[in-house]
LUMKOL-864451 format. One record per residue (C-alpha): residue number from 0; residue in one letter; x, y, z. Coordinates in Angstrom, 3 decimals, padded with zeros to 6 digits. Layout:
REM LUMKOL-864451
num = NUM, residu = A, px = X, py = Y, pz = Z
...
REM end
This chain:
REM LUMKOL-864451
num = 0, residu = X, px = 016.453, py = -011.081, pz = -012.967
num = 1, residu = X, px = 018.078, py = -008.523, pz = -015.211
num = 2, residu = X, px = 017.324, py = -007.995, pz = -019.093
num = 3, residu = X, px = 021.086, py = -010.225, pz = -019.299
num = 4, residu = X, px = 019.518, py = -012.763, pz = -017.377
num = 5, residu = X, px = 015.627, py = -012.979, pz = -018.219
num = 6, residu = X, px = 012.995, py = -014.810, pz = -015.761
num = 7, residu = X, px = 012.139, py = -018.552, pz = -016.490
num = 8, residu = X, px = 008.836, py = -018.317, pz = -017.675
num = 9, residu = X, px = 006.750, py = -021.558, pz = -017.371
num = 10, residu = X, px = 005.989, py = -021.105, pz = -021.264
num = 11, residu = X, px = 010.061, py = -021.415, pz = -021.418
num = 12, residu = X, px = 009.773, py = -024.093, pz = -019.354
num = 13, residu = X, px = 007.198, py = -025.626, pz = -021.113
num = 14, residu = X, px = 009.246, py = -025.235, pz = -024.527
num = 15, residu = X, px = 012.534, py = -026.271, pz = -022.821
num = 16, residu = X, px = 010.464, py = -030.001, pz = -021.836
num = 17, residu = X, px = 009.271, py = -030.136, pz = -025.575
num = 18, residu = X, px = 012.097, py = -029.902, pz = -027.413
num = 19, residu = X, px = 014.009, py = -032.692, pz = -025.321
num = 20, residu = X, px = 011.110, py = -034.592, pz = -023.098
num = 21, residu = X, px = 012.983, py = -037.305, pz = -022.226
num = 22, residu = X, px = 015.983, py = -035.619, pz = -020.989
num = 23, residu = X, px = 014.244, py = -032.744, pz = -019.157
num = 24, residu = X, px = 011.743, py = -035.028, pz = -017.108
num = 25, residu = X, px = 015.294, py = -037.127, pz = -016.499
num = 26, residu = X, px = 017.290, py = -034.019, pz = -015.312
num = 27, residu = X, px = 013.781, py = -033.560, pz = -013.388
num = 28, residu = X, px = 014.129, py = -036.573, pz = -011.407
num = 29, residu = X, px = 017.804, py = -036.683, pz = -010.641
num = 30, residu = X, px = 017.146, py = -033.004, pz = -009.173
num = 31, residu = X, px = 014.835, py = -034.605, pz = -006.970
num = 32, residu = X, px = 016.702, py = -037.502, pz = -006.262
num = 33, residu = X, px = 019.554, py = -035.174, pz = -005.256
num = 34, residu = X, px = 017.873, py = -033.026, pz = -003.226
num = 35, residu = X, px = 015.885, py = -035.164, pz = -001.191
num = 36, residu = X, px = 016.091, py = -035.861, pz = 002.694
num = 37, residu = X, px = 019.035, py = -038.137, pz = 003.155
num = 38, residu = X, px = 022.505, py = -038.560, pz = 004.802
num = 39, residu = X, px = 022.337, py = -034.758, pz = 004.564
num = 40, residu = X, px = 019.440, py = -032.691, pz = 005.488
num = 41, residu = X, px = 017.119, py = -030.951, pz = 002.331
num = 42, residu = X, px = 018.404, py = -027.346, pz = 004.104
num = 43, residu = X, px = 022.255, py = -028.771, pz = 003.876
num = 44, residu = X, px = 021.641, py = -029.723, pz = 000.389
num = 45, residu = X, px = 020.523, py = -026.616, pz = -000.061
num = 46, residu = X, px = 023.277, py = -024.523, pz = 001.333
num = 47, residu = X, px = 025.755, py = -026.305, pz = -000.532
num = 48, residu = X, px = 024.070, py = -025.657, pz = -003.921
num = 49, residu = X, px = 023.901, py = -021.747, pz = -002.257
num = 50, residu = X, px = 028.198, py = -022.340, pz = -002.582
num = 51, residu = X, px = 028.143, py = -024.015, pz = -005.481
num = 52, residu = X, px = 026.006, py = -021.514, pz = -007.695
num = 53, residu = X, px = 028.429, py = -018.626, pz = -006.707
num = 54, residu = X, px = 031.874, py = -020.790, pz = -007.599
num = 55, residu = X, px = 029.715, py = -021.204, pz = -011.326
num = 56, residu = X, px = 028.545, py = -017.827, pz = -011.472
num = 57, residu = X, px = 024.715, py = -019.180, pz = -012.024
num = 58, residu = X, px = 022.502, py = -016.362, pz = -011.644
num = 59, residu = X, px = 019.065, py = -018.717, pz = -011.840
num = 60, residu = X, px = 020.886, py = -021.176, pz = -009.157
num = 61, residu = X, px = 021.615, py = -018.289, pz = -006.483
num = 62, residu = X, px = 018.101, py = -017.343, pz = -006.947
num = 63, residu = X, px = 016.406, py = -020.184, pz = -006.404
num = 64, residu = X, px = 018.640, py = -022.339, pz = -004.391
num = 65, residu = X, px = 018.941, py = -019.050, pz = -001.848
num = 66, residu = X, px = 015.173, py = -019.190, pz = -001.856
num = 67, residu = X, px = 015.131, py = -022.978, pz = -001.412
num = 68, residu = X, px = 017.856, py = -022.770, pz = 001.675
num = 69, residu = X, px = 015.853, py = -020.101, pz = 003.642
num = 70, residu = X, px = 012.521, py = -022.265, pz = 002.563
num = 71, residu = X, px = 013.965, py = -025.366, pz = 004.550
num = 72, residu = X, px = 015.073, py = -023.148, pz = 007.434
num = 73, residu = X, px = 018.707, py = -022.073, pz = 006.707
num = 74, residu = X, px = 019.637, py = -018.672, pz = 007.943
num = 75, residu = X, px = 020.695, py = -015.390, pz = 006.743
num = 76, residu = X, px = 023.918, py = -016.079, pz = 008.354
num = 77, residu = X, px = 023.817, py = -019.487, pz = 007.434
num = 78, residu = X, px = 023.516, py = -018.172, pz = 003.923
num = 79, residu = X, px = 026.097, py = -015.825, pz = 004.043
num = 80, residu = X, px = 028.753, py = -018.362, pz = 005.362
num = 81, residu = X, px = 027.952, py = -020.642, pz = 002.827
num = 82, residu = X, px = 029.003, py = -018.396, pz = 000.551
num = 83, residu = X, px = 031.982, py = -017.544, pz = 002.061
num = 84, residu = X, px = 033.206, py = -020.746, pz = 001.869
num = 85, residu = X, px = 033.134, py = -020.962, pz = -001.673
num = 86, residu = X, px = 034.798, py = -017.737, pz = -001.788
num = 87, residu = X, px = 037.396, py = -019.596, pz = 000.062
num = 88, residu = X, px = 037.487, py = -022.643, pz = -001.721
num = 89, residu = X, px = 037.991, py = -020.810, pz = -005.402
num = 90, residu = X, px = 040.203, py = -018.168, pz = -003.763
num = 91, residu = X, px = 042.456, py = -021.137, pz = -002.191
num = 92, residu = X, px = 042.434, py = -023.114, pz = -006.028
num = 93, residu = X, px = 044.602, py = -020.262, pz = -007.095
num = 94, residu = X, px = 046.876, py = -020.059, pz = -003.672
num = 95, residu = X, px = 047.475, py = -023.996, pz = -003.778
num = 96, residu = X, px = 048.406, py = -024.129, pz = -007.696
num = 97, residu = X, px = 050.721, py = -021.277, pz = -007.414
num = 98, residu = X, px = 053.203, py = -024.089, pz = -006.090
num = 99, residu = X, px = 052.996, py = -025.269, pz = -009.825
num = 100, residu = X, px = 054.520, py = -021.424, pz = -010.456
num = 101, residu = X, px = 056.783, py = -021.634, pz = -007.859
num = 102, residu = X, px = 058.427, py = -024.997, pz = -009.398
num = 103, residu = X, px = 058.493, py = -023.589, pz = -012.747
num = 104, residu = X, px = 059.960, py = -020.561, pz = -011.810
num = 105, residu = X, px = 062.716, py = -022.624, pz = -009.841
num = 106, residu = X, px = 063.171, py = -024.707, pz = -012.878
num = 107, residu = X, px = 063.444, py = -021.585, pz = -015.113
num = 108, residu = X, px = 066.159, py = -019.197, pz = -015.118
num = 109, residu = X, px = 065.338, py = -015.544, pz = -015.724
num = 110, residu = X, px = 065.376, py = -013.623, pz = -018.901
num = 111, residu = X, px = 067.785, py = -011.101, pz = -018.284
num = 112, residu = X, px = 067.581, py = -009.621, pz = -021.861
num = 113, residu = X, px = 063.485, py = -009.013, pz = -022.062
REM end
């Protein structure tokens, strides 16, 4: 990581558990929960939380979850595509709600003064 973006120590993590027990070993669980083997595979999982970090800029999730993805046998390319879907998918967000533009500019009559 970067000085912006400093490692997770486990005395962080340690701290983070102890100031909010209860909700940390909850969080805890769900991750597990979520991640486990199920109607999608644990490397599927994995390359969709590789998509999702990049759309929310998470510099800790691309880490680890690119780590995690290549642990449970995704591949480079695998990787790499993932990611390019989410380029996609926050690329095509703006494309598809430019129609909301395109109605208010219909609806809108130009300012020929300014």
């Amino acid at each position: 990581m970067t000085d912006a973006y400093p490692a997770v120590t486990p005395e962080l993590a340690a701290r983070r558990k102890e100031l909010a027990p209860e909700i940390n070993d909850a969080f805890e669980g769900f991750s597990r929960a979520v991640f486990a083997e199920g109607a999608l595979s644990k490397k599927t999982k994995q390359l969709v939380a590789v998509a999702v970090a990049h759309v929310t800029q998470c510099p800790y999730c691309i880490t680890g979850h690119t780590k995690l993805a290549r642990r449970h046998g995704a591949s480079d390319e695998e990787v790499m595509e993932a990611i390019w879907v989410a380029a996609e998918m926050r690329a095509g967000g703006a494309y598809a709600h430019s129609t909301l533009a395109l109605h208010t500019l219909a609806d809108e009559p130009p300012d020929r003064d300014g």
